[in-house]
Structures are given as structure tokens and as C-alpha cells.
C-alpha positions in Angstrom: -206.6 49.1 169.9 -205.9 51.8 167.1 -208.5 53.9 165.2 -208.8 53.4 161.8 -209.0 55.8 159.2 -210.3 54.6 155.8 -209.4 57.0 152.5 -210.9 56.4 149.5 -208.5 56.8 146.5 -209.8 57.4 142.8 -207.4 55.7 140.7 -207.7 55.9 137.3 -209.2 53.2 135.1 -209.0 50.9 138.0 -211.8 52.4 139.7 -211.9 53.1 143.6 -209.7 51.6 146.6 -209.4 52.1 150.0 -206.7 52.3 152.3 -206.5 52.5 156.3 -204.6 54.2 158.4 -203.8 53.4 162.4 -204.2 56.7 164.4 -203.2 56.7 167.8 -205.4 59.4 170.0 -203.2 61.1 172.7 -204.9 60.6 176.5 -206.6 63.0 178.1 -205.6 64.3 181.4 -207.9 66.2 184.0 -207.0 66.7 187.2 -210.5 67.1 188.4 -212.6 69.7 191.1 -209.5 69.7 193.5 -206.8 70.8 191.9 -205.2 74.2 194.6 -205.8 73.1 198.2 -204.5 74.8 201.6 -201.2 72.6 203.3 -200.2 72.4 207.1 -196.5 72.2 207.1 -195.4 68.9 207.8 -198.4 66.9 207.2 -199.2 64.7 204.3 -201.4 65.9 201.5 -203.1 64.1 198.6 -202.3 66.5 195.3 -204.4 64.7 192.9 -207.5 63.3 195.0 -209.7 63.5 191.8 -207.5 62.8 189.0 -209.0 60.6 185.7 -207.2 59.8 182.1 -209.2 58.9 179.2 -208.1 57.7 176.0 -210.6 56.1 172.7 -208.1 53.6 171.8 -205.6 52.3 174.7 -206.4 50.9 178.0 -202.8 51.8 179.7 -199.2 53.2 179.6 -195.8 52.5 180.1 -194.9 55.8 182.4 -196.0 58.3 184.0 -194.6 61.2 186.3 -195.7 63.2 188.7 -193.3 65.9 189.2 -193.1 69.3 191.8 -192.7 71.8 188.6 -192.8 75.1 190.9 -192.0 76.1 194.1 -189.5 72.9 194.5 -187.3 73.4 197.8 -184.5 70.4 197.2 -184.0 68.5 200.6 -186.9 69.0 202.1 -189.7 68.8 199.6 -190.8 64.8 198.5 -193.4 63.3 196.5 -194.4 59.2 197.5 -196.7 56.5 196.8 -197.7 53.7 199.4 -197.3 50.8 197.0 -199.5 48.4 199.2 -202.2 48.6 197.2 -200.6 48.9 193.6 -198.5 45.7 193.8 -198.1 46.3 189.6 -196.5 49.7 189.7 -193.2 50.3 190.5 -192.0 54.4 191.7 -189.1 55.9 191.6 -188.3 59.4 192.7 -185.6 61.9 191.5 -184.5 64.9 194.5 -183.0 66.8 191.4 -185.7 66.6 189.4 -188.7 66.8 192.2 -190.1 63.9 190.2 -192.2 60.8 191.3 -192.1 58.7 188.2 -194.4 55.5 188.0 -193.9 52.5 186.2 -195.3 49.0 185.4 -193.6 46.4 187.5 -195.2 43.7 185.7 -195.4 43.6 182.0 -195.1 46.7 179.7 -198.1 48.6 181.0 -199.7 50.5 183.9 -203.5 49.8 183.3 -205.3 53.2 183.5 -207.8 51.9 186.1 -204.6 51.4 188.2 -203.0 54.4 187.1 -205.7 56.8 188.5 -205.8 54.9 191.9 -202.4 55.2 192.8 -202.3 59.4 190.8 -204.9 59.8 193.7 -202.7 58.5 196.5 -199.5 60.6 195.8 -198.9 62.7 199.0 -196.8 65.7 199.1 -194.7 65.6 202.0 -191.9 68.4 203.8 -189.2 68.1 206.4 -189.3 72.5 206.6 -191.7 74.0 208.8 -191.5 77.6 207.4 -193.5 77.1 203.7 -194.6 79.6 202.0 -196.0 80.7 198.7 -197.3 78.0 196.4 -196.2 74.9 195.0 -197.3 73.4 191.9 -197.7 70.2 190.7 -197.3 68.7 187.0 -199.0 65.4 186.1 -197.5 63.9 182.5 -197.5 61.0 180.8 -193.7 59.8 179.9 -190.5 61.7 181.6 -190.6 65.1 180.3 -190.5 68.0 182.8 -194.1 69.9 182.5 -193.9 73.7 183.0 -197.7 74.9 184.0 -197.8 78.5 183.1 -196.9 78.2 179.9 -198.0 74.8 178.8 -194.5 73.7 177.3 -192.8 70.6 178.2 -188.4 70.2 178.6 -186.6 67.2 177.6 -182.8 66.7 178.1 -181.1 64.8 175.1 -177.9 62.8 176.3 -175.0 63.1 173.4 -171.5 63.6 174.5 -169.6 66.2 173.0 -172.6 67.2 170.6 -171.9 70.5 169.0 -174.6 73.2 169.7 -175.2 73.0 165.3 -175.9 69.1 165.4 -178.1 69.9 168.8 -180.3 72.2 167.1 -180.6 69.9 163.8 -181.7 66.8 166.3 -184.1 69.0 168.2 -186.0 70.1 165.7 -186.2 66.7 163.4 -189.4 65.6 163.2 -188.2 62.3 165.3 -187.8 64.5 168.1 -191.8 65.4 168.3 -193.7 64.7 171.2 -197.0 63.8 170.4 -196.9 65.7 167.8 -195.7 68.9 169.7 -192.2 70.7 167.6 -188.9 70.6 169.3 -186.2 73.1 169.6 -183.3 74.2 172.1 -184.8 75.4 174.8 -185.8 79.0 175.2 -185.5 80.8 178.8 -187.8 83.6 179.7 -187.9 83.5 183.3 -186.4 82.2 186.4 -189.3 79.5 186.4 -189.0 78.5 183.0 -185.0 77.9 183.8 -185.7 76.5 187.0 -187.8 73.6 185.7 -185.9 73.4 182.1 -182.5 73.8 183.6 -182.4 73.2 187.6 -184.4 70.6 187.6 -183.1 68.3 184.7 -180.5 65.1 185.3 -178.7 66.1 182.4 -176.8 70.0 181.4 -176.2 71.0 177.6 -177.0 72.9 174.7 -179.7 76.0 174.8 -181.1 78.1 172.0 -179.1 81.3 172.6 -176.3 82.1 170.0 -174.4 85.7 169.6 -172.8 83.8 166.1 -174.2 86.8 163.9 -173.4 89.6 166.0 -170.5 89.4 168.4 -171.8 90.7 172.1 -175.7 90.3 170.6 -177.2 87.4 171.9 -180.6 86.4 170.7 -183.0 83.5 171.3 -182.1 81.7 167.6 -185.2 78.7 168.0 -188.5 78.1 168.6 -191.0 81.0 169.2 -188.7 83.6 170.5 -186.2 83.3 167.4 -184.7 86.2 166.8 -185.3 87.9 170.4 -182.5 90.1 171.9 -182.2 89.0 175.3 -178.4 90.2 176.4 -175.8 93.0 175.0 -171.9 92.6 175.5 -169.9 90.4 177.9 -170.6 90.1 182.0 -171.8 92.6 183.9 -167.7 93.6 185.2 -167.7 94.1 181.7 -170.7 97.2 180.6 -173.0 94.0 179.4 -176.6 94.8 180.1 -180.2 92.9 179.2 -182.4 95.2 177.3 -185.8 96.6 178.7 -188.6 94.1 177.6 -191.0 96.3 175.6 -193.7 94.7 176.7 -193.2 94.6 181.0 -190.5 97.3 181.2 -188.2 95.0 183.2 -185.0 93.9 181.9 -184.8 90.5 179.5 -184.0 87.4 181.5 -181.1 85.9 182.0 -179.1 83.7 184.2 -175.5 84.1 183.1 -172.8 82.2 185.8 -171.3 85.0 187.9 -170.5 88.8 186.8 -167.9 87.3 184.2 -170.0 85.3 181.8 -170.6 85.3 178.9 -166.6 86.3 178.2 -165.7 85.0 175.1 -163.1 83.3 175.8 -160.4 83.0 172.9 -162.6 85.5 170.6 -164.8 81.9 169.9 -167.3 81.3 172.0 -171.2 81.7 170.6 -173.2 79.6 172.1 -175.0 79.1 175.1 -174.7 76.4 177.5 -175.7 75.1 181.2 -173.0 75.1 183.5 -172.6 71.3 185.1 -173.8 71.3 188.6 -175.4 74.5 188.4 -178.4 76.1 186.5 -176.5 79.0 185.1 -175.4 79.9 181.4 -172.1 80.3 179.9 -171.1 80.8 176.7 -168.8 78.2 174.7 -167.5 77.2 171.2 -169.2 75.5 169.2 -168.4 72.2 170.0 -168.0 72.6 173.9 -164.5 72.3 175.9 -164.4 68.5 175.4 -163.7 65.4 177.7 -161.0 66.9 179.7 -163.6 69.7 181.2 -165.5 69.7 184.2 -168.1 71.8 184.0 -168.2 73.0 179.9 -168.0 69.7 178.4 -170.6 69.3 176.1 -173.0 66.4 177.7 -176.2 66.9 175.5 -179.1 69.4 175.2 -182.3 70.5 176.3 -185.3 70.2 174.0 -188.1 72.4 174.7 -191.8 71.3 173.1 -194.8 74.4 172.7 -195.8 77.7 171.4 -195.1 76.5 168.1 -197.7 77.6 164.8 -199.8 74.7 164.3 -198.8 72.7 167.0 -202.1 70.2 167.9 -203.8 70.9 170.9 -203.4 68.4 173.8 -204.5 67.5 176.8 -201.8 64.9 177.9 -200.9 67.1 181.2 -202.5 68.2 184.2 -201.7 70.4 187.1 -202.5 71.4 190.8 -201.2 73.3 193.4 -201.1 73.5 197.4 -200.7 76.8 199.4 
């Protein structure tokens, strides 16, 4: 069931009318009272014993993931559901992703009755021995990627040979909203943020780094961090250097491919990409090195949702971690 919203219109002479207007609330996630718990390597360990989603005017969805958003170790690490008991729900998990993702294996909906069950009984499992540090756990409705400490979420758009123009035009449509969030190319501030937006994607593309209006100065060009300095010059085996981030004294992130990159090769390349295979930048032209590259073709781009003015606040994720 939808909300309805009745407006009353004045019209004149004809005196008042109504129309109504569906509204579809977003869920509400929480992930409960345990939500960072203590882990013996190699046992099993429920990462969302208490979790609950509410929503006023649906009863269920059609997908839901449950992914390892920090702290992944590829290989070893797994996520996994026992599906004896949830007969309607069908898993599938991603190693490159770190991502458990449920969905209904009868009809077009996971109930949310069933849905919290089987949330409750997805263990956290590792083949290593020697874990350390945290690992965090992001639980989302739909397939993006869910980054904790910042709230935002990372889609990657599949579009073959997109140039990085057109890939910033289709992020930032307002088709490309989710729930309501604004999109852009994805913005990457740390080595978390490009782990989850860029390691731990199934797709490589487009970011939102350009040096277009100044040759060797390349800035953040979308979302919040538009117009943001981040690099100066070419590689490293070149004199190019981050600036000093005013605000922790540390050097701007980056996560250029190798001591060469960005080079600018044939005086034209100004825009920033993910290498295939890999979760480094380079630069490229505009419209990528085409079908006969390996590793610069352009395969698509990576849409980053938060931090936005006036974006509406949501509670369609949750998180927990084990230590």
C-alpha cells in the first residue's frame, strides 16, 4: 500500500478540488543493541543478531545485501546464510564485492518478516587465523555498496565506451537518484572510500577527477568536493606531488597506478579513470582508449550518492562491526 497525500487546489470560479498523490516512505533500518561484537578466528559469528526494518506502507522487498564494507581480506573472508529455514529467499555472494546479496526465490518479494529472520542468521566466516583490526559490516536495501563512516552509498553504471562528459550528465540526472539521494562521479578521499567505491565494485570506469581546466591541476569537478585540489603535475618519477590537506596536514589522497600515472599521454588525457583489474587511477581522454584496450577501455562509471545540500535524511542502511 502507498500513502496518500490529498492537496486542496483553489481554482478559480470552479471552486475547490482535490487531488492525491502516492508517496512511497523509504524503510527503516536498525541494526539493533548488538551491533560491534568480539570474534575468535575461525569460528562462525552472527553480525546482525538483532536486526529489524520497518516501513508505513510496504510489507517486503525485492533485494537486499549484506556486504563486508571495511576491513574485507578477499579469499579468506565470507559472508553465508543457511537457507533451511528460508525456503523463499534465494543468496548469492560476490568474493569481489564481499557481498551476500538476498533475493526472493518465489515471487517478486522477500516479506520483511522473512527478511529479518534470515538478516539475523548471516554468519561471518574466515579461512585466516591471524585477524586483526575491525571489520565492518553494511546492511542495504538494493545492490549498492554502503560506505559506514561517511554515510554515502557507490553504484557502478555499465555503458561501454561512455565518455567521462556523458558519465557525468547520467550521474547526476535526476533518474539516477537513489531514494531521493543526488548522484555524481564518485569522489575519493581515502583508501576506504576507494576500497569500497573502487576495489570492491564488479564493474571499473569513470570518476569525478578532471585536470581539463588546468593542465597538471587535478581537482575533484562533482559532488561535494567540486572544485578540491587533490594532485599537482604528472607521476611521482615526474616532480607530481598531492598538496597538504589544510585541514589534517597530511597529503590529499590519491591512488594513482604506479610512479608514472597520471602522464598525459599524447598531451590529451583529463580525466580520471579505474584501471581494469585493479583499484588504481589513471588518467585518459575523454572518451577512453576504446574496444581494442585492455585495461583503459571505457566500461562505465561509478556513481556516488551523499553529502549533497538538501539531500533527505534516510535511514535505509545499517551497520555493525566485529573485532
Amino acid at each position: 500500500m502507498k500513502k496518500i497525500k490529498t492537496i486542496g487546489l483553489g481554482i478559480l470560479l470552479f471552486g475547490i478540488s482535490t487531488i492525491t498523490i502516492a508517496q512511497n516512505d523509504a524503510p527503516v533500518l536498525n541494526a539493533g543493541a548488538t551491533i560491534r561484537q568480539a570474534y575468535c578466528p575461525q569460528a562462525e559469528k552472527n553480525i546482525a543478531p538483532d536486526f529489524t526494518i520497518t516501513d508505513a506502507d510496504d510489507m517486503g522487498i525485492d533485494s537486499f545485501s549484506i556486504q563486508i564494507s571495511s576491513g574485507y581480506s578477499v579469499g579468506s573472508d565470507r559472508l553465508d546464510l543457511d537457507l533451511l529455514n528460508h525456503p523463499n529467499i534465494k543468496k548469492d555472494w560476490s568474493p569481489v564485492e564481499g557481498k551476500l546479496k538476498l533475493t526472493p526465490k518465489i515471487g517478486t518479494q522477500i516479506s520483511y518478516a522473512e527478511l529479518e529472520s534470515a538478516v539475523r542468521e548471516v554468519v561471518f566466516t574466515s579461512s585466516s587465523n591471524t585477524i586483526s583490526g575491525e571489520k565492518y559490516f553494511s546492511l542495504t536495501i538494493g545492490s549498492a555498496n554502503y560506505l559506514p563512516s561517511n554515510q554515502h552509498f557507490y553504484v557502478f553504471e555499465p555503458y561501454l565506451d561512455i565518455t567521462w562528459t556523458k558519465a557525468k550528465e547520467e550521474a547526476e540526472s535526476p533518474g539516477k537518484k537513489y531514494y531521493g539521494l543526488q548522484g555524481y562521479l564518485a569522489t575519493i578521499l581515502s583508501d576506504e572510500e576507494n576500497q569500497i567505491s573502487a576495489k570492491q565494485i564488479t564493474g571499473t570506469g569513470w570518476i569525478g577527477a578532471s585536470d581539463e581546466a588546468n593542465e597538471g591541476v587535478w581537482k575533484w569537478v562533482t559532488g561535494p568536493e567540486a572544485g578540491t585540489i587533490f594532485w599537482n603535475g604528472k607521476g611521482t618519477n615526474n616532480g607530481g606531488s598531492a598538496p597538504i590537506d589544510p585541514v589534517t596536514g597530511n597529503p590529499m589522497y590519491s591512488n594513482w597506478s604506479g610512479s608514472g600515472e597520471p602522464n598525459d599521454s599524447g598531451n590529451n588525457e583529463d580525466y580520471a579513470h579505474i584501471k581494469k583489474n585493479a583499484n588504481t587511477w589513471n588518467d585518459l581522454k575523454k572518451a577512453g582508449d576504446g574496444p581494442g584496450s585492455t585495461n583503459y577501455r571505457a566500461e562505465g562509471y561509478i556513481v556516488e550518492y551523499g553529502g549533497t545540500p538538501m539531500d533527505p535524511v534516510l535511514n535505509i542502511s545499517a551497520s555493525t562491526s566485529i573485532y
